[in-house]
N, CA, C and O atoms as a DFTB+ gen file, in Angstrom:
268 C
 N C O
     1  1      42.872      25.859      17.510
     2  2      43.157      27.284      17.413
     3  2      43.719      27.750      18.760
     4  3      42.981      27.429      19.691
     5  1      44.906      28.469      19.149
     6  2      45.475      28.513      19.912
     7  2      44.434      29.932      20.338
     8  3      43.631      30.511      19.607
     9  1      44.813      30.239      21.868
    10  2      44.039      30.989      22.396
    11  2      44.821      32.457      22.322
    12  3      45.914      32.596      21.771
    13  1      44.054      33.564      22.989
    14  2      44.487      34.834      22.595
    15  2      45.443      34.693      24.345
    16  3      45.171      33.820      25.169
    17  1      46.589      35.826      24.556
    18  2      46.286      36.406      26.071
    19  2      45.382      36.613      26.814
    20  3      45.223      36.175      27.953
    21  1      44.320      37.732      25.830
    22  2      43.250      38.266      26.617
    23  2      42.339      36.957      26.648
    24  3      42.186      36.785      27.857
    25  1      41.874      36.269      26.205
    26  2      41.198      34.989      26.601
    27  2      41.880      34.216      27.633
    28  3      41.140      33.861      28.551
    29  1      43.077      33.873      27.715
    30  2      43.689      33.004      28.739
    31  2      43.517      33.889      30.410
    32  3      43.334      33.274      31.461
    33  1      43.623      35.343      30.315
    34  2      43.515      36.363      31.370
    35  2      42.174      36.142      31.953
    36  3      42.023      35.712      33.096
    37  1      41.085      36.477      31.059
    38  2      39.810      36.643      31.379
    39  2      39.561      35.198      32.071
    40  3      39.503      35.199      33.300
    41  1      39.422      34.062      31.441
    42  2      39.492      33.069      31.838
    43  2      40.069      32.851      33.250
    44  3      39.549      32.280      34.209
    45  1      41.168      33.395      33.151
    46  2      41.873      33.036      34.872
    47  2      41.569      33.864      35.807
    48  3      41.797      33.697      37.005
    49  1      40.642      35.496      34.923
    50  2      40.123      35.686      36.374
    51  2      38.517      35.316      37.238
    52  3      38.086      35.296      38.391
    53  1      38.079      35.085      35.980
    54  2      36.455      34.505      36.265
    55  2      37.091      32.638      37.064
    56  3      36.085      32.174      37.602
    57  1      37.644      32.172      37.148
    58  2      38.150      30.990      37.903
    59  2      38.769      31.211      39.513
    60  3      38.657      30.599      40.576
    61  1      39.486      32.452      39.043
    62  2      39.867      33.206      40.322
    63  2      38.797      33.786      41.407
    64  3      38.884      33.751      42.635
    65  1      37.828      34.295      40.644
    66  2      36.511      34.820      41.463
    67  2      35.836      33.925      41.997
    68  3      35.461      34.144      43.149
    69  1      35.471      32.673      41.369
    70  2      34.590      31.718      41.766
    71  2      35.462      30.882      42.997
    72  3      35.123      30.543      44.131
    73  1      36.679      30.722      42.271
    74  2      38.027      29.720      43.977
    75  2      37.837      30.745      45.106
    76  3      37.751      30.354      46.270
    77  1      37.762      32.213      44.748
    78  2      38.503      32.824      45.911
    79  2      37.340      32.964      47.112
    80  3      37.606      32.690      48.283
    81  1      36.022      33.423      46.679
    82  2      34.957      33.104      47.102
    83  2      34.813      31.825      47.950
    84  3      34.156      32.017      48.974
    85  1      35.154      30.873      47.820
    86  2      34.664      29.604      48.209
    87  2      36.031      29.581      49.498
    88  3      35.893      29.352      50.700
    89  1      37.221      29.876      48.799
    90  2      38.725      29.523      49.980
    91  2      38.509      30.885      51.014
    92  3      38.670      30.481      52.166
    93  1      38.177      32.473      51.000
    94  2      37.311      32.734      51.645
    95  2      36.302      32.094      52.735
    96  3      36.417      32.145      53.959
    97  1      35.484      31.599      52.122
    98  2      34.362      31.214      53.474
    99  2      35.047      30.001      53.989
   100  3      34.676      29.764      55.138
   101  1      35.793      29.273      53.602
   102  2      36.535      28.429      54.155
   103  2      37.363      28.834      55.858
   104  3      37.301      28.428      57.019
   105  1      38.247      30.076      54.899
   106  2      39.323      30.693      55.795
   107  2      38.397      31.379      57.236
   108  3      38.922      31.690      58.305
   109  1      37.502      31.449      57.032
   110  2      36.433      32.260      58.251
   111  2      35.467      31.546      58.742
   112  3      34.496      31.817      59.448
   113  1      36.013      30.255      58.102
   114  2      34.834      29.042      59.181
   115  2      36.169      28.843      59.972
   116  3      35.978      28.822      61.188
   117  1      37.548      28.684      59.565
   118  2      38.367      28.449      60.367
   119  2      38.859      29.315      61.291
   120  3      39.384      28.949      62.343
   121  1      38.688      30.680      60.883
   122  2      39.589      31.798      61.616
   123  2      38.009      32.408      62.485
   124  3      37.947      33.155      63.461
   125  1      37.229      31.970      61.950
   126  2      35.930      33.317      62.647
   127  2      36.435      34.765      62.628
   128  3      35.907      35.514      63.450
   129  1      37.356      35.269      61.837
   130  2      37.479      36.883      61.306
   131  2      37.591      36.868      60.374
   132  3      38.324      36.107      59.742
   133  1      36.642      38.028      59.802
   134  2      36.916      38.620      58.403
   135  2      38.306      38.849      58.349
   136  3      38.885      38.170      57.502
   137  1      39.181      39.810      59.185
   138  2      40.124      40.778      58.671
   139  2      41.429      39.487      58.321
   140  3      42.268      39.630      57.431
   141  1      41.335      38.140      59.330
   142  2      42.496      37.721      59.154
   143  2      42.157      36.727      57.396
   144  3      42.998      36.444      56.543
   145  1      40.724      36.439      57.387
   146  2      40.515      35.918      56.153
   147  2      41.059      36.416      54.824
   148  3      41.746      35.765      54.036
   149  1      40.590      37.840      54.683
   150  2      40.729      38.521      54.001
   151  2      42.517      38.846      54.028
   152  3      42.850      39.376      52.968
   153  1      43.423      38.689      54.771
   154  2      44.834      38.626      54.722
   155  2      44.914      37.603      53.883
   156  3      45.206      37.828      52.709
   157  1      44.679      36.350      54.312
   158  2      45.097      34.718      53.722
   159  2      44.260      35.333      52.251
   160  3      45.043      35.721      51.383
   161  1      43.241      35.411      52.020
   162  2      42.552      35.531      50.332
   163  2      43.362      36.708      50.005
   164  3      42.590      36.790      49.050
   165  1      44.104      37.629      49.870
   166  2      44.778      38.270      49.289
   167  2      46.063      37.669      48.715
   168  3      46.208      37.424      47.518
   169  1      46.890      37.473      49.564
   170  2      47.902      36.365      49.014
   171  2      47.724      35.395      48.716
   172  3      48.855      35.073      48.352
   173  1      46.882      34.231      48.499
   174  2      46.555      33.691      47.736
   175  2      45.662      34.027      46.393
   176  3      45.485      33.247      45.457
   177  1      45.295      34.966      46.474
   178  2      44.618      35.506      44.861
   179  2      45.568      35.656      43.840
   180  3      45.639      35.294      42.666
   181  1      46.605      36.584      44.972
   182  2      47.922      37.283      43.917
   183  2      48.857      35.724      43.354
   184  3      49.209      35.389      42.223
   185  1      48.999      35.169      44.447
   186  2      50.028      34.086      44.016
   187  2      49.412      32.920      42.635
   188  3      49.997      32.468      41.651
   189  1      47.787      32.719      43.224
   190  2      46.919      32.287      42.476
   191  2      47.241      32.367      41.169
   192  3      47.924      31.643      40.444
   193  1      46.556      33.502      40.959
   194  2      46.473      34.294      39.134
   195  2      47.718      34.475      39.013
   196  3      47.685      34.530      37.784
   197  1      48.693      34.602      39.228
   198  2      50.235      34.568      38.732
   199  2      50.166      33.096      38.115
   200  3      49.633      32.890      37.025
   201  1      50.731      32.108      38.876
   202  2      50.942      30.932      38.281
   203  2      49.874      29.996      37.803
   204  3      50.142      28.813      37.593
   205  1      48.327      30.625      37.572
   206  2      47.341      30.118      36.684
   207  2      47.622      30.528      35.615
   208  3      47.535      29.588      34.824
   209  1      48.023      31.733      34.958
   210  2      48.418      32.313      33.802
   211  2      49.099      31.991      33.335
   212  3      49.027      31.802      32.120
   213  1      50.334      31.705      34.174
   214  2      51.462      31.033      33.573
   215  2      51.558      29.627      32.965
   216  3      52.358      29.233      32.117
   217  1      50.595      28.969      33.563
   218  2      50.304      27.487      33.307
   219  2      49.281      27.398      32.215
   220  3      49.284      26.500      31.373
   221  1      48.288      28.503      32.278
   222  2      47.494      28.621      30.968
   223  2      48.730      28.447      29.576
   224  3      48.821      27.563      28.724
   225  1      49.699      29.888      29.845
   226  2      50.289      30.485      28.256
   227  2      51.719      29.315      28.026
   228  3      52.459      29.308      27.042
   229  1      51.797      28.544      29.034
   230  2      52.501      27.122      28.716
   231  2      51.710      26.018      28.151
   232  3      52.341      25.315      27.361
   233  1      50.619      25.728      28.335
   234  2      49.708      25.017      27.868
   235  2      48.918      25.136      26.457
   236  3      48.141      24.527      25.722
   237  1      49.520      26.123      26.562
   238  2      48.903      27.192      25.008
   239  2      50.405      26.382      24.086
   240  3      50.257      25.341      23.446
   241  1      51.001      26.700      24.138
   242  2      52.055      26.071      23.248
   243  2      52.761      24.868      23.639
   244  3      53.978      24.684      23.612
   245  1      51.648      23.899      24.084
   246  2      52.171      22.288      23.737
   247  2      50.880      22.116      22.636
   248  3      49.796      22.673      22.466
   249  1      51.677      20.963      21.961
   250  2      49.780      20.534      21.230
   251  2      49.238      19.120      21.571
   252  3      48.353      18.413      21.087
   253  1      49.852      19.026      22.287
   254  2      49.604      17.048      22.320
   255  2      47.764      16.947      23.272
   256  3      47.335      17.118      24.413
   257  1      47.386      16.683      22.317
   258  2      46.085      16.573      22.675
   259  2      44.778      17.457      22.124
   260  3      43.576      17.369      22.373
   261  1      45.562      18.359      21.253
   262  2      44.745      19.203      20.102
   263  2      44.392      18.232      18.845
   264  3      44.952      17.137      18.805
   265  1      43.765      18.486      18.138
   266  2      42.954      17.634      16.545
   267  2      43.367      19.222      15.885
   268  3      43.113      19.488      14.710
């Protein structure tokens, strides 16, 4: 059963919350600042969830590997 939008969305942002969290504390073991962390996790969130979505609603219409 192929998936909805709103399922492929929701999905990519609960994946998004849990990565961004983690590349976050990453970025501020390396930088020791919030403010510059929080630069790097912004553009990567946005760029993130762009081309996770996109790779979801492409993946949605192949079937090779569906029953």
């Amino acid at each position: 059963m192929p998936e909805t939008r709103k399922r492929s969305l929701i999905k990519a942002l609960t994946y998004r919350i849990c990565v961004t969290v983690v590349a976050f504390l990453i970025a501020y073991w390396a930088t020791d600042s919030v403010e510059k962390s929080l630069e790097v996790i912004v553009l990567y969130l946005m760029g993130s969830m762009i081309i996770y979505y996109v790779h979801e609603r492409i993946w949605n219409r192949i079937n090779w590997g569906r029953r």
